[in-house]
C-alpha positions as CSV (number, residue, x, y, z in Angstrom):
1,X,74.5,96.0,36.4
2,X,74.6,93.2,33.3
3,X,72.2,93.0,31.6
4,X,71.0,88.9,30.9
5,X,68.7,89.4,28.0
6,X,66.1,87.6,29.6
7,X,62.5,88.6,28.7
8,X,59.7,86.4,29.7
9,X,56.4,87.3,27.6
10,X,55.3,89.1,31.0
11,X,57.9,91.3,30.8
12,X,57.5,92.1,27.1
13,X,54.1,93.1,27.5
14,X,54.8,95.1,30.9
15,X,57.5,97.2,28.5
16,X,54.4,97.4,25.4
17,X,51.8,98.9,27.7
18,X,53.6,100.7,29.8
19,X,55.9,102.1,27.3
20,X,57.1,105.5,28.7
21,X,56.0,105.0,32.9
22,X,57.3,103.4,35.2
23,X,55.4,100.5,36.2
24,X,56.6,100.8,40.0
25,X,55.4,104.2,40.8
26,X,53.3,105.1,37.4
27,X,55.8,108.2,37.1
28,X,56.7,109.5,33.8
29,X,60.3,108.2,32.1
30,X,62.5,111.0,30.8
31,X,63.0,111.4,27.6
32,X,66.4,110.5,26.7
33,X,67.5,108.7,29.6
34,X,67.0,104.3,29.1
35,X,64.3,102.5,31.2
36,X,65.2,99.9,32.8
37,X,63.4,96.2,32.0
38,X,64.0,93.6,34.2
39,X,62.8,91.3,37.7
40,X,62.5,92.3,40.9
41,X,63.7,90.3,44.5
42,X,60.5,88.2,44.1
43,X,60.9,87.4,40.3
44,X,58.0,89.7,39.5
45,X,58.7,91.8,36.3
46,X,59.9,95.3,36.7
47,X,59.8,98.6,34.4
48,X,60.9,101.4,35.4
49,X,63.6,104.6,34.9
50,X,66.0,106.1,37.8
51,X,63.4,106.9,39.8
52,X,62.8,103.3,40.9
53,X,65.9,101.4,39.6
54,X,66.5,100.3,43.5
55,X,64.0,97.8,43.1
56,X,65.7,96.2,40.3
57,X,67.6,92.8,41.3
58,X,67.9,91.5,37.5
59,X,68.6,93.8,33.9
60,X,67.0,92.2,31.1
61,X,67.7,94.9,28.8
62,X,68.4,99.0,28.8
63,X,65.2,100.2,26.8
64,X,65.5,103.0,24.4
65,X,61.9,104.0,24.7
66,X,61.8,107.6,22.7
67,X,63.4,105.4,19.6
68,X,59.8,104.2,19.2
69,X,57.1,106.8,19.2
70,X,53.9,105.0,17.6
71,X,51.1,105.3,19.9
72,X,50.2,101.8,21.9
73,X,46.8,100.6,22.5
74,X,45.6,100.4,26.1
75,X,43.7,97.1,27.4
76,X,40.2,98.7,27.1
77,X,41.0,100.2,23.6
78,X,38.3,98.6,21.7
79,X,39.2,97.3,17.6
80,X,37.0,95.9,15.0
81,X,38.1,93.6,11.9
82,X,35.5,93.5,8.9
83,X,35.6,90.4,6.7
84,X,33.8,88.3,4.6
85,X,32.4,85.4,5.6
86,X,35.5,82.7,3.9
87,X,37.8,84.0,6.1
88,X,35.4,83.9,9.2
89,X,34.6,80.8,9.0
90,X,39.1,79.8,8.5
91,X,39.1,81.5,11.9
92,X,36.9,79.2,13.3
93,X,38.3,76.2,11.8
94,X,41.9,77.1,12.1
95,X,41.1,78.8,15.9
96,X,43.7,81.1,15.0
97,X,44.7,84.7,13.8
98,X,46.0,85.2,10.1
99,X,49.2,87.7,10.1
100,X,49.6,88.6,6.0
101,X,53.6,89.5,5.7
102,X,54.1,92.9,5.4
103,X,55.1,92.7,1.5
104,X,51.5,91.3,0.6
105,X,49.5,94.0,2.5
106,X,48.5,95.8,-0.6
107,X,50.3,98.9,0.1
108,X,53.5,99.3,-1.8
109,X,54.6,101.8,1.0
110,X,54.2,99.5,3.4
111,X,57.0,99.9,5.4
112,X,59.1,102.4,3.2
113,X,61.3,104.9,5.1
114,X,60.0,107.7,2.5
115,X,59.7,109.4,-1.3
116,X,62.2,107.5,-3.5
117,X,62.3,111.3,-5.0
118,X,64.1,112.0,-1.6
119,X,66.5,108.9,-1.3
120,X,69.3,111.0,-2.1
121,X,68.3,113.2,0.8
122,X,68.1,110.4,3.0
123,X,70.9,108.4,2.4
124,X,73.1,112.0,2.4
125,X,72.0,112.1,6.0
126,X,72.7,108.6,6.7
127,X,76.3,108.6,5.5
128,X,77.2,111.8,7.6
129,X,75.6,110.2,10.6
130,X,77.9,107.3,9.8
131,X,80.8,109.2,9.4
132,X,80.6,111.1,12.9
133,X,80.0,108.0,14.8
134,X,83.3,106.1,13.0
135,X,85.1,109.3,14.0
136,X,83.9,109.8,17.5
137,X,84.0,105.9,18.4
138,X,85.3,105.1,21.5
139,X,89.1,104.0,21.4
140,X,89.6,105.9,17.8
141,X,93.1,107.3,18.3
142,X,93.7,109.3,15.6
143,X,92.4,111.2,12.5
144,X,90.5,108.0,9.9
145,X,91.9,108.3,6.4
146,X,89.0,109.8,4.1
147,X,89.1,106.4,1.6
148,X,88.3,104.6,4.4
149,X,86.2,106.6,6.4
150,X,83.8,106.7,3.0
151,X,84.1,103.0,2.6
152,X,83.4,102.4,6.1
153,X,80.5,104.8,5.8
154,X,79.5,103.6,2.6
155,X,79.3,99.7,4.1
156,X,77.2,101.1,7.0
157,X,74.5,102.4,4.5
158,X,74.1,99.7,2.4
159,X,73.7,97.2,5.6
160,X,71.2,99.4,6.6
161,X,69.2,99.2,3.6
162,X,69.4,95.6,3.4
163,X,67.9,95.0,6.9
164,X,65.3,97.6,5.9
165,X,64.4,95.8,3.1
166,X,64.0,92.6,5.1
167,X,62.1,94.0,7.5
168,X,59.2,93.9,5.1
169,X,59.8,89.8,4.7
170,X,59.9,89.2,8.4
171,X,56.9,91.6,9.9
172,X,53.5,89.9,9.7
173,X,50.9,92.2,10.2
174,X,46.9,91.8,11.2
175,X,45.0,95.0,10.7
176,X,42.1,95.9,12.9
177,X,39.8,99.2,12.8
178,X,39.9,101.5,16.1
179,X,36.4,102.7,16.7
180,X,34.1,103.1,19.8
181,X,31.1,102.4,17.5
182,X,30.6,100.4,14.2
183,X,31.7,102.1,11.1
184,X,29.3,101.7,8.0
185,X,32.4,102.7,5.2
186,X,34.5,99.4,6.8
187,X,31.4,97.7,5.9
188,X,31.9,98.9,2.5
189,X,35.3,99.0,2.3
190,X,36.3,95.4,4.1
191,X,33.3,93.3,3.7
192,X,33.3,93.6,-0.1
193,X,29.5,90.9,-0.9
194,X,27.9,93.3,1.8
195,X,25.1,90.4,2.1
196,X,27.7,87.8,3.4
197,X,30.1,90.4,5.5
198,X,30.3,89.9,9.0
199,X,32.7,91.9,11.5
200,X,34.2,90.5,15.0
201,X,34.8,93.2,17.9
202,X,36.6,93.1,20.8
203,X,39.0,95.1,23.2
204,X,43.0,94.9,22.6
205,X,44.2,93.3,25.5
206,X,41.5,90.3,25.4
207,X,42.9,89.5,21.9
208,X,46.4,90.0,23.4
209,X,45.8,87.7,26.1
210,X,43.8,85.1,23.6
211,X,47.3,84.5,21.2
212,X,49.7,82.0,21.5
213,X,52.1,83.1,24.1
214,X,54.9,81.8,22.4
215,X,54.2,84.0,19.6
216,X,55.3,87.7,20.8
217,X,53.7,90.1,19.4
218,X,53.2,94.1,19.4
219,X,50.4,96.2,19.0
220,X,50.2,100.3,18.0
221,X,47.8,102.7,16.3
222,X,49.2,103.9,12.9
223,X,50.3,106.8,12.2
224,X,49.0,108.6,8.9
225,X,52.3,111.1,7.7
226,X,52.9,113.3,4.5
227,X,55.9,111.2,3.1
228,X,56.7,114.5,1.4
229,X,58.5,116.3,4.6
230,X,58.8,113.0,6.9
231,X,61.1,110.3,6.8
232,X,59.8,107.2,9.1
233,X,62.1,105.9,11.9
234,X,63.5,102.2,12.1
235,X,61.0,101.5,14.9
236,X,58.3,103.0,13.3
237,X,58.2,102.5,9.8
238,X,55.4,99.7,9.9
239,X,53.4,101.7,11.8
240,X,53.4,104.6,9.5
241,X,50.7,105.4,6.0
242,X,49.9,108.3,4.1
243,X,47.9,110.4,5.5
244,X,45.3,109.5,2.6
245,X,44.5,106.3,4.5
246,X,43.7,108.2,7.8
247,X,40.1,106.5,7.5
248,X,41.2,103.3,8.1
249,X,41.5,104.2,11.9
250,X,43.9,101.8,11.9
251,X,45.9,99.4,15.1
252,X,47.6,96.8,13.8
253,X,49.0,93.7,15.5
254,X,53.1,93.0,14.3
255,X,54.6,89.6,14.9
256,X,58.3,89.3,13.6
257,X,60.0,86.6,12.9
258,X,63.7,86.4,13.1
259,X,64.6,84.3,9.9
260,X,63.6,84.7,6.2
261,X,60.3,82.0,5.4
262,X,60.1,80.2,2.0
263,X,58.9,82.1,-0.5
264,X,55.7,80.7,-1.2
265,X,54.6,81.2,2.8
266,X,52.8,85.1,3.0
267,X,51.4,85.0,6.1
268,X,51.4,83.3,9.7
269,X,48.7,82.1,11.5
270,X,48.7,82.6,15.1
271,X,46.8,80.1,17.7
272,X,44.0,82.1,19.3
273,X,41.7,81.0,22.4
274,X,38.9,82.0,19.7
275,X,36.2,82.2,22.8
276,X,38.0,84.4,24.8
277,X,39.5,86.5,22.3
278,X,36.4,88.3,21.1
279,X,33.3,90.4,22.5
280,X,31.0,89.9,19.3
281,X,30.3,88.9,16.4
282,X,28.5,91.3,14.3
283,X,26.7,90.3,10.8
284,X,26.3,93.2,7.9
285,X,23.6,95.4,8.0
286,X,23.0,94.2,4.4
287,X,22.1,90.7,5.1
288,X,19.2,89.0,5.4
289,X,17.5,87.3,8.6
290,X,18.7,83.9,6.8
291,X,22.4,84.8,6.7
292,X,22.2,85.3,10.8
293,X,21.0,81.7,11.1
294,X,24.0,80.9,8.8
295,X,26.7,82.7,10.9
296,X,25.4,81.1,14.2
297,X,25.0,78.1,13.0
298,X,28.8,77.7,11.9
299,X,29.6,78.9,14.8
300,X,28.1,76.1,16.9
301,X,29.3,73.8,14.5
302,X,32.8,74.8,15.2
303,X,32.3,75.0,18.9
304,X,32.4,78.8,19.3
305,X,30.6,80.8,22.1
306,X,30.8,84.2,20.9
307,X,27.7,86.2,21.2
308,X,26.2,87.1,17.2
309,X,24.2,90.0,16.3
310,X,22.7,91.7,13.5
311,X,24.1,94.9,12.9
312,X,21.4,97.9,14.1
313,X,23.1,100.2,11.5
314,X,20.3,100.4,8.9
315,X,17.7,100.3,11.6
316,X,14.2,101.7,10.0
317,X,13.9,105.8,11.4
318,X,10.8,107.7,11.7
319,X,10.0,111.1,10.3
């Protein structure tokens, strides 16, 4: 069957959540053999491996699912952002989602494939990869001269550095905090004048479903790695920190665009149904009675329903 590279935003986010399980049956894909994405008689979206192909009638695209092995967030997984009040209040005004580009995170490894002291590992790997797959290429003949066989090698590389390189230019990134409960170090951490820090909470997929359709976008928990013994895989690489930053709890949202921006634009902002896209809004523990009547009263001036609470986190106890 040809595949038509057709993916609808329904079928993109059948292939996020379901990931490795057929969406037809709910069986488990096997590792190493491609899913298959596509539509079914009726037009409905389809996912699934051999086990249900039948029901297939259109191929959007083989999926190479084990190639990408960050975790995804379910629906119900429930992710907290803690913030100042400035940028609270440009969500409500803007009724959108900021995306900072992945250069301008604050992390110079953001994105990095490993140590630079283990480059030369690295790229020693790459180029004999490279070499095999010249050598074994379907329709290659004959034995390939070594001069071009290291050119051709060689050229590979460097390409593949290059789009590595881009990759941190044409990721944007929003970075939420996974957590059943609220987390007094974010407050510390994120909310930096404590008095005027306020947090919003909700669950993954009603801030999936709240963005801009037209914008795709992916979501996955980070994954916190000893760049000393790891090197981080094309697919992966922006969801992977070092495992010093393991606090952060991290899931982080990824739109990518497919062209370079100016260099003056770091980040996107992505249209949000800002009433439907959160559970709460949840003002710092630190701040006075006062500040609450601030929040909700910005709120109502920019039209926004969301339900606002003090925090309980510094609650008086009794001995």
């Amino acid at each position: 069957m040809i595949s038509t590279g057709r993916f609808t935003i329904e079928l993109r986010k059948l292939v996020h959540y379901r990931h490795n399980t057929c969406s037809i049956c709910g069986q488990g894909l096997v590792r190493g053999q491609p899913a298959y994405a596509g539509y079914n008689a009726l037009e409905r979206p389809v996912y699934t491996g051999e086990c249900c192909r039948h029901f297939v009638a259109e191929l959007a695209s083989h999926i190479y699912w084990w190639w990408i092995d960050y975790p995804r967030p379910d629906r119900e997984t429930m992710i907290w952002r803690y913030m100042d009040f400035a940028k609270l209040v440009a969500m409500f005004k803007d009724r959108s989602l900021y995306f900072a580009r992945g250069d301008k995170l604050g992390d110079p490894y953001e994105g990095a494939r490993g140590l630079a002291s283990r480059e030369r590992e690295w790229k020693d790997y790459c180029l004999s990869f490279f070499r095999n797959a010249i050598v074994t290429a379907p329709g290659n003949n004959g034995p390939v001269p070594e001069e071009e066989l290291a050119s051709r090698s060689k050229q590979m590389y460097d390409d593949f550095v290059i789009t590595s390189q881009r990759d941190r230019l044409l990721n944007f990134v929003s970075c939420w905090h996974s957590n059943h409960v609220e987390s007094e170090a974010q407050w510390r951490l994120y909310a930096p004048s404590l008095p005027t820090g306020v947090a919003v909470r909700t669950k993954f997929g009603k801030l999936d479903d709240s963005l801009d359709q037209r914008f795709d976008v992916r979501g996955g928990f980070v994954q916190y790695v000893d760049y000393s013994n790891a090197f981080a895989g094309t697919y992966d690489k922006l969801f992977w920190k070092r495992s010093s930053l393991s606090h952060e709890a991290e899931v982080r949202i990824v739109h990518q665009q497919t062209q370079l921006s100016e260099p003056e634009v770091f980040g996107v902002s992505v249209p949000m149904d800002i009433n439907n896209a959160l559970d709460a809004i949840i003002v710092s523990p630190f701040a006075q009675d006062w500040f609450v009547d601030v929040v909700r009263e910005t709120a109502k001036k920019f039209d926004v329903s969301t339900k606002i609470e003090k925090s309980q986190l510094l609650s008086e106890p009794f001995f």
